[in-house]
N, C-alpha and C positions, 0 to 999 in steps of 0.2 A: 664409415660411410657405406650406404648404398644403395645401388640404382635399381628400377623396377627394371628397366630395355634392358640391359646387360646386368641379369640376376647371376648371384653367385651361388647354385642350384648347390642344396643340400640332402638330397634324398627323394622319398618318394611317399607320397600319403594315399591310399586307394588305388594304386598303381598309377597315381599321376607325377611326373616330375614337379617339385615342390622346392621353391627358396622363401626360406621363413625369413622375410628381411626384418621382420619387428624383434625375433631373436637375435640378429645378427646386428640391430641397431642396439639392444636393449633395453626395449620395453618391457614393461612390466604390467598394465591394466590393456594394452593393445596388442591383436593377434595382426598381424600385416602380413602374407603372404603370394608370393603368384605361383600359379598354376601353367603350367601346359599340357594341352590336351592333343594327341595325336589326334586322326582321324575313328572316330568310334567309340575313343574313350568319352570318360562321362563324370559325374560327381553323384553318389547317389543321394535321393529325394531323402530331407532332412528339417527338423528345425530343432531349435535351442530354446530351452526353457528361461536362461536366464541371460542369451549374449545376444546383443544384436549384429546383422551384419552386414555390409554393403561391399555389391561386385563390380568393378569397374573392366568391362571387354578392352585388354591391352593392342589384342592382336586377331583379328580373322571373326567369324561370325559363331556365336555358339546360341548353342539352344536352350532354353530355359524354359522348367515347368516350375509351376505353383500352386495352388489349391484352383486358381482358375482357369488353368490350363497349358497349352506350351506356345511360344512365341519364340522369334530369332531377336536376339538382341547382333549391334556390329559395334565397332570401335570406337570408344567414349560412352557407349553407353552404360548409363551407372542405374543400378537396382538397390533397392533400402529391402532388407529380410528384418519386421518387426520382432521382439521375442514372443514367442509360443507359435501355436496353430496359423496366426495370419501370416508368418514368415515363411512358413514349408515353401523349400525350393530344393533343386535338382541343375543341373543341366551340362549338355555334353556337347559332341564336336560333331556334326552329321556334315562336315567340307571334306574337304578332300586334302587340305593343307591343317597344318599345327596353329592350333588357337593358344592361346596365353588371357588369362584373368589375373584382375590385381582382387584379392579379399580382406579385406578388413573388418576384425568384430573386435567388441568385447571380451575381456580374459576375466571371468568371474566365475567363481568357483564355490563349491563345486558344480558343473559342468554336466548337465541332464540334456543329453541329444534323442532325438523322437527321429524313428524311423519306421513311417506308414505303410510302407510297402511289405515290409516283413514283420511287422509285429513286435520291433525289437524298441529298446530302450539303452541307449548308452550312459553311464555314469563314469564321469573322473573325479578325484577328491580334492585336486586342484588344477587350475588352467594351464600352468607351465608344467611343459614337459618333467626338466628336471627337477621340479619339486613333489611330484604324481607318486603316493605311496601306493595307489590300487587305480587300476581302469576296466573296464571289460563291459560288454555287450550281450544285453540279455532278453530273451525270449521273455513276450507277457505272457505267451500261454503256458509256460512253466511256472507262472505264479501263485503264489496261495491265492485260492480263491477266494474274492470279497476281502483282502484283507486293506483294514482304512475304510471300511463300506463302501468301497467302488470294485466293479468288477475290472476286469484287466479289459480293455481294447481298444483300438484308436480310431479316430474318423479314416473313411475309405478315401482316398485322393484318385483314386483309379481313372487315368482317362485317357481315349482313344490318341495314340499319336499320329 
């Protein structure tokens, strides 16, 4: 059993406190995880080629950006991130107190994460952690170029906060 209020915190993903309750229930097609976010911290601007995913604000007001810009979600507020480009999201704690998100997506593998802001590209070769023979994080502008007949780079999400 377990509860989102009183998560039984296992670590840390992007420097966020993180309880993977979908691991600790044992799922296997679903990621369920909450987040707390001090003041400052953040999640960085992302989306998933093949998981979709939805954010439920547990606790305090956090800020969300998307392709069309940033807005505060508060408490109950729940956000759908489609797979690919229309799901690009982000968002972080600009209060003065500790926010907490519930996240739920999709575990579908392998796991192509899009990150606009740097250029980069994540691949894992499967969803769960302990099944994951390779992961890592990779610059498109170190890519052969044209190769597949696309050149390497991503739409700009760039906007004033």
């Amino acid at each position: 059993m377990a509860n989102v209020f009183e998560p039984r915190w296992d670590g840390e993903s992007d420097g966020l406190r993180r309880a993977r309750v979908g691991e600790q229930l044992g799922t296997d097609h679903l990621g369920i995880s909450v987040y707390e976010l001090e003041p400052g911290q953040s999640m960085v601007f992302h989306y998933h080629l093949q998981n979709e995913e939805l954010l439920i604000v547990l606790r305090g007001t956090v800020s969300l950006r998307t392709p069309e810009g940033w807005r505060d979600l508060r408490e109950g507020d729940a956000v759908v991130f489609p797979r690919g480009e229309r799901g690009a999201h982000g968002f972080e704690n600009r209060t003065r107190d500790a926010t907490r998100v519930l996240l739920l997506g999709e575990l579908n593998g392998p796991n192509v994460s899009v990150y606009p802001d740097t250029n980069e590209i994540g691949i894992f070769d499967a969803p769960l952690r302990h099944e994951r023979r390779f992961g890592a994080r990779f610059r498109l502008d170190d890519a052969q170029s044209g190769y597949g007949g696309v050149e390497p780079t991503l739409p700009d999400y760039s906007s004033p906060r």
